[in-house]
N, C-alpha and C positions, 0 to 999 in steps of 0.2 A: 520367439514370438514378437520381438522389438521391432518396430519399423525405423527404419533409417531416417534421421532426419536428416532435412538440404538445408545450407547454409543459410538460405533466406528463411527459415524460419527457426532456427538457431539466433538469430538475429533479432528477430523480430520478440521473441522473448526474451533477451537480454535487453530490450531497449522498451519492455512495458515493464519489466524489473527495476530498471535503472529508474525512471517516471514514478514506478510506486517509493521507492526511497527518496524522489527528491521527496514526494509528499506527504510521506508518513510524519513528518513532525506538524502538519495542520491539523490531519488526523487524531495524533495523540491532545495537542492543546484542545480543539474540539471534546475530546471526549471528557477531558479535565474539568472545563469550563463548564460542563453538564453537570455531573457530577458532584462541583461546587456549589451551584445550583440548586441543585436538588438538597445537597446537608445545609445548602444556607436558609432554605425557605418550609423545614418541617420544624 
C-alpha cells in the first residue's frame, strides 16, 4: 500500500529537515527564555 516516492520529493524533504535543524537551536533558546520568565516573575 506504499506509494512510490520521486526523487523530487525525497528531496524536498530532506531540505525542509535539513532547515528545521539549522533552526531548532532558536527554537530551543526561545522556549528557555520563556520559561525563565515565567519562574522569574511568580
Amino acid at each position: 500500500m506504499t506509494k512510490k516516492l520521486t526523487k523530487k520529493q525525497i528531496k524536498n524533504a530532506s531540505d525542509i529537515l535539513i532547515s528545521w535543524k539549522k533552526k531548532m537551536p532558536f527554537y530551543y533558546a526561545t522556549a528557555i527564555i520563556i520559561v525563565f520568565l515565567i519562574v522569574l516573575f511568580q
